[in-house]
N, C-alpha and C positions, 0 to 999 in steps of 0.2 A: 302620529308616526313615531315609530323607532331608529333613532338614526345614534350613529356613530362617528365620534370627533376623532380628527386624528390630528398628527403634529404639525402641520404647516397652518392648520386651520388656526390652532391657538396661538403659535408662530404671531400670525398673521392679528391677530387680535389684540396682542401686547404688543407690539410693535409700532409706532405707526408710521414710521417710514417702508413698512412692508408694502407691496405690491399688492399685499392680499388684503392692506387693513381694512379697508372702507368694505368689503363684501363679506369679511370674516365678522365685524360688527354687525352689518344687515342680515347674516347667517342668526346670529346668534339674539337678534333680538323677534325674529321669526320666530326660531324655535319656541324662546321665551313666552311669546304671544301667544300661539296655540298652543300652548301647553304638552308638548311634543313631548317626548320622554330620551333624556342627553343621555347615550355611552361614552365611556371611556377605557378604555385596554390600561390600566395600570403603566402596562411599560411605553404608554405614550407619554404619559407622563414624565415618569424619566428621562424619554430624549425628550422632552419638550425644556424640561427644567434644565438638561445637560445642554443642547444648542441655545440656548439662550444666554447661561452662564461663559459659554466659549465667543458666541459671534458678538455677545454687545457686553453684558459683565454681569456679577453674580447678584446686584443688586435688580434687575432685572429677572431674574431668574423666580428669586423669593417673592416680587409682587406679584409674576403668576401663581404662585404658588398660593398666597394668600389670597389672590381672586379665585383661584379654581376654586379652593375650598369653599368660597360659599356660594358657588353657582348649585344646581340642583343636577348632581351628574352621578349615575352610577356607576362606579369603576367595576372590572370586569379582573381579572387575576384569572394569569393563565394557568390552569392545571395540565396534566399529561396528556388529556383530550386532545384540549387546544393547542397545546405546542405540538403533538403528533399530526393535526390538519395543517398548521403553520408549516410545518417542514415537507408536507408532501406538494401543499401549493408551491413551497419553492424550491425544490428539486423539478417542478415542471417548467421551472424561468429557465428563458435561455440570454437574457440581456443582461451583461456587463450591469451591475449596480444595485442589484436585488436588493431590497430592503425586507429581513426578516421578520420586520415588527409592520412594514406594510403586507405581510402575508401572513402573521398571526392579525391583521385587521379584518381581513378577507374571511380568516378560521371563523373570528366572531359575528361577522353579518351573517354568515352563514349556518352557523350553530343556534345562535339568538334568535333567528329570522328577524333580523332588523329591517327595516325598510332603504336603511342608504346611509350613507357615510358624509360626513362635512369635512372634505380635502379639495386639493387644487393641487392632487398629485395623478400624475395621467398613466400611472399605475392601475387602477382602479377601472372595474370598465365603466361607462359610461351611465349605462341603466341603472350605477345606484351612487353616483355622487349627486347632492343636494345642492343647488343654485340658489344665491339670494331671487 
């Protein structure tokens, strides 16, 4: 499978006072075992490394950053493409809180044909978030 991580997933993995730690671990060693093939949107990256540095501290931050790096993930970097699909999925939100970078996430399941996304954000519909 092709699936796609987003920020609460890794959140949830560095963490472990998360809600999400124990399923974001069992996510992530699925993946590993089949040999699935991990995206990344670049600018999940970012808020991943930016909320992490604000809610717990920046040393936190940098040890994601040093585990991402040697997980086996392809980052994804959005061109005009993907931010022109990002912005038409969210100009079609009508709910108070929109996340841009949760609908440039959508642009690339959709562009990529990935199979499913690793989030526990209920943004996403349903048929393509990934369960331990």
């Amino acid at each position: 499978m092709k699936l796609l991580a987003d920020s609460d997933f890794w959140y949830g993995l560095v963490v472990a006072g998360d809600g999400h730690h124990a399923e974001s671990k069992k996510l992530l060693k699925k993946v590993l075992s089949k040999d699935d093939s991990l995206y990344c949107l670049r600018l999940v990256v970012y808020e991943t490394a930016t909320v992490l540095s604000r809610r717990i501290d920046q040393r936190r931050a940098i040890e994601f950053i040093e585990r991402f790096r040697k997980l086996p993930v392809t980052l994804i970097d959005i061109d005009i493409i993907l931010e022109d699909s990002a912005w038409e999925i969210f100009l079609k939100q009508t709910k108070k809180g929109t996340s841009f970078i949760d609908c440039a996430n959508l642009a690339v399941i959709e562009e990529y044909k990935l199979d499913g996304i690793l989030s526990f954000d209920e943004f996403y519909p349903k048929e393509v978030v990934v369960r331990a």
